[in-house]
N, C-alpha and C positions, 0 to 999 in steps of 0.2 A: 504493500500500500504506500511506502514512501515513494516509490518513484511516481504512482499515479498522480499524488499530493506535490511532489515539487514542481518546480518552474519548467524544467525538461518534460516531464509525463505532461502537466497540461499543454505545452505548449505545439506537442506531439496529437494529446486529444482534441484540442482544437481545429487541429485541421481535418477529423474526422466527423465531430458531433458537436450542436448547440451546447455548453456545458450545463449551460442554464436550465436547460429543460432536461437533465438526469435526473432520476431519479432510483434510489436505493434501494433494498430493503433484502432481508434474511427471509428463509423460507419457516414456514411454521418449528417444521424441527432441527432447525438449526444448522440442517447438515448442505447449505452452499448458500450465496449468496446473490442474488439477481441484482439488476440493472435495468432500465427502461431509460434508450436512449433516444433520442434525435438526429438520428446520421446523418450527413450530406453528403459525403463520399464512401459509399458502401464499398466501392475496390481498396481504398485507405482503410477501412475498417479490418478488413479480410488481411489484409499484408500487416496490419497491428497483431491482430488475433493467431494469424497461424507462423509469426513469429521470422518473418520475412522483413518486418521495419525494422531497419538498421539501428535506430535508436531504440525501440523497445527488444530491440533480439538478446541482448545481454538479460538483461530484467526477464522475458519470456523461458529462455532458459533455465532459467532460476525456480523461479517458481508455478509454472505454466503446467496443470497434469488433463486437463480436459475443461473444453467449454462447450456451450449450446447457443445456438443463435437463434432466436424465435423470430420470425416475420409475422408483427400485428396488423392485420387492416380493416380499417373500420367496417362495419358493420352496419 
């Protein structure tokens, strides 16, 4: 979580999602953590995510064992 919080992760998240409109939250049993973002560049998200962005690939390395991507749309 520190690199998401410093000046380099946001400034890395920025160019993928509004930050302003993330939002958090733990799942009921505690066992992962969700996100609800705002993307603007879904290929920038992907190259975050699967550990191809040169700036987050050290950090991905590290701590990265499995994510999920949900596609919301409205209804």
């Amino acid at each position: 979580m520190d690199f998401m919080q410093s000046e380099k992760g946001k400034n890395e998240r920025k160019k993928i999602a509004d930050l302003t409109k993330t939002l958090g939250t733990v799942s009921p049993d505690k066992s992962a953590i969700m996100f609800k973002i705002a993307v603007h560049d879904e290929q920038a998200l992907n190259m975050f995510l699967d550990g191809s962005n040169p700036v987050s690939k050290p950090i991905f390395d590290e701590v990265m064992e499995s994510y999920e991507i949900f596609e919301l749309n409205k209804v």
